[in-house]
C-alpha positions in Angstrom: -27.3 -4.1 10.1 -24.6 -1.8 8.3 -23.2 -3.2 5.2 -19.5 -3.2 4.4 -18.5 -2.4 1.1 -15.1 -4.2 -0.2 -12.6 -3.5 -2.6 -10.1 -4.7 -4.9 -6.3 -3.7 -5.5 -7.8 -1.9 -8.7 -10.1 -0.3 -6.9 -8.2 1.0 -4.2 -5.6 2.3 -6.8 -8.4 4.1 -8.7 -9.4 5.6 -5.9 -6.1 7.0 -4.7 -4.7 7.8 -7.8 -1.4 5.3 -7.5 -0.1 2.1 -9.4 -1.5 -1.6 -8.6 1.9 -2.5 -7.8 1.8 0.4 -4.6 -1.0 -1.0 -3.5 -0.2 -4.3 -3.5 3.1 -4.2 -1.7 1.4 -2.2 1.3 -1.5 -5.2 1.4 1.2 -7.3 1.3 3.0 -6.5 4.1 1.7 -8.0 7.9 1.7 -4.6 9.6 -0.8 -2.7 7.7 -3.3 -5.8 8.7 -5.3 -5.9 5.1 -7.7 -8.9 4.8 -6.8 -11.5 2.0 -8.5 -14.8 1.0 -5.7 -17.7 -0.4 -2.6 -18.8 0.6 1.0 -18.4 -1.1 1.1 -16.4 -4.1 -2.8 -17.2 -5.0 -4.4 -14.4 -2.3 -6.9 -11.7 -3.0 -7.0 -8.9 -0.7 -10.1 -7.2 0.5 -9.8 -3.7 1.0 -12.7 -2.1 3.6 -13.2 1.7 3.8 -10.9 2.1 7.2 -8.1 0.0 4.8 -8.4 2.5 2.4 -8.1 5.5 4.5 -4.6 4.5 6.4 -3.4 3.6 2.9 -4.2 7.6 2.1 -2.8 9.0 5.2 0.6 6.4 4.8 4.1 8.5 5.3 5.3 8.9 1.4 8.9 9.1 0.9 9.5 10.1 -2.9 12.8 10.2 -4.7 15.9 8.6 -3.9 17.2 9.8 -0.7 20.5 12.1 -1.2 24.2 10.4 -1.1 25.9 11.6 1.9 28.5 14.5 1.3 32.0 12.9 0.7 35.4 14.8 2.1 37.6 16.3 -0.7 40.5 14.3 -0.7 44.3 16.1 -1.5 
């Protein structure tokens, strides 16, 4: 039988080189599917190798996106 190894937010952020706070707003939210343990505020998420590697290959926007060009007024 294989053994799964698990991780913790810390863990996952060591790993990828990124801030607790990124990696806890992607667990967070329902679409990227991470495993957690609690209810309300109180849940620990458990991070599994495949977790870890969609994190990685996530689309990254960085910077604040440009204003849109405004017309010279007269």
């Amino acid at each position: 039988m294989a053994k799964l190894k698990m991780y913790s937010n810390n863990d996952v952020a060591e790993t990828c080189e990124c801030s607790v706070e990124t990696v806890q707003k992607y667990a967070q939210k329902p679409e990227n599917e991470i495993n957690f343990l609690g209810t309300g505020k109180r849940k620990i998420y458990i991070w599994f190798e495949e977790d870890i590697e969609r994190f990685k290959s996530r689309e990254v926007v960085m910077g604040r996106p440009k204003k849109p060009a405004q017309p010279l007024s007269p």
